[in-house]
N, C-alpha and C positions, 0 to 999 in steps of 0.2 A: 094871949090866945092867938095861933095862927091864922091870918088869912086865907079866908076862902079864894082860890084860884078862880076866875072866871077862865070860860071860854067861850071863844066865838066863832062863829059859824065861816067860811068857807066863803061866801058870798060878801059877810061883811068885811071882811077881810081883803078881798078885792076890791068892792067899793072906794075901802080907804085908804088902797095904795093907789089906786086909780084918783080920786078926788086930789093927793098929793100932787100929781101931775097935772091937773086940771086948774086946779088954783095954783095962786102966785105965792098963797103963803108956804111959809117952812111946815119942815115937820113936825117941829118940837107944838107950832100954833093947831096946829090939825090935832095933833095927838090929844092938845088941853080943849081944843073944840069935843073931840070922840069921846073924850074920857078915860083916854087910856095913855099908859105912861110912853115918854117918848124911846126909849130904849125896844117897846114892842113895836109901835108902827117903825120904825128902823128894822131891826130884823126882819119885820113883814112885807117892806121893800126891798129889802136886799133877797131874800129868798124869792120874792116875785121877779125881780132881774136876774137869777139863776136857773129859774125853773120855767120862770114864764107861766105855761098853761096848766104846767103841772103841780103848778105851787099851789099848797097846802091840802095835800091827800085828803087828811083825816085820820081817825086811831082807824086800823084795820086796811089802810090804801095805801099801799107800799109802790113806791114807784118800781120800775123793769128790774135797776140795780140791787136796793134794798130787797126785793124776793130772793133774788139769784142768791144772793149773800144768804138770806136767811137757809134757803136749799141747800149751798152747798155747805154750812155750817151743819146742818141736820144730816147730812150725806157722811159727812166727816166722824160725826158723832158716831153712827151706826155702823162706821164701820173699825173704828176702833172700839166698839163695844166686840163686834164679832173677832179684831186679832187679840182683843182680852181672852177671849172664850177658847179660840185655837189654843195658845199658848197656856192654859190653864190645862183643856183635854191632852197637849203633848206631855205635859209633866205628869199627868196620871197615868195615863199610856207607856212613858218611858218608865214611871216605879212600876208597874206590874210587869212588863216586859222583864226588868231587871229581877224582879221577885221570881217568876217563872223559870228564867235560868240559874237561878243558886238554888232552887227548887230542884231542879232539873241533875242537878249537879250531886245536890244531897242523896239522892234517891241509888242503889246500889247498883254496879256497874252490870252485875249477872241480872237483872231486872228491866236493863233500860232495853 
């Protein structure tokens, strides 16, 4: 049976990258003090020495870069949906066009 994923809050997370610096112990002893494995308080420090103040958003708190990306990925989207659309309306355009003059053509010369 799969393990339940815990997650932790934003404040204790700082706590216990902060307490790592605070105390003399390592990580790996902090981590078996927290409860949690040493591989997470490691990326939780490393992300806090990257990000600083901005480390660990949250689901839904995208830092400045990660929106931008998200925009201009969504921007890209819509606009290759709309050169799909164009180039769908040119090809139906170009066969009536095309239909119109052999149409055009059939029709008898004393008539046009």
């Amino acid at each position: 049976m799969p393990k339940e994923q815990r997650s932790f809050t934003k404040e204790f997370k700082l706590e216990a990258v902060q307490f790592v610096h605070r105390s003399g112990q390592s990580q790996a002893q902090v981590a078996r003090d927290l409860g949690i494995a040493d591989s997470t308080l490691h990326h939780w420090c490393k992300e806090f020495a990257e990000a600083g103040a901005q480390a660990f958003p949250g689901s839904g708190h995208q830092t400045a870069a990660e929106e931008e990306l998200r925009r201009l990925k969504r921007e890209l989207e819509v606009t290759r949906q709309q050169r799909d659309i164009l180039k769908k309306a040119l090809a139906i355009f170009s066969r009536a066009q095309n239909g119109a003059t052999l149409l055009l053509l059939s029709i008898p010369s004393s008539i046009r």
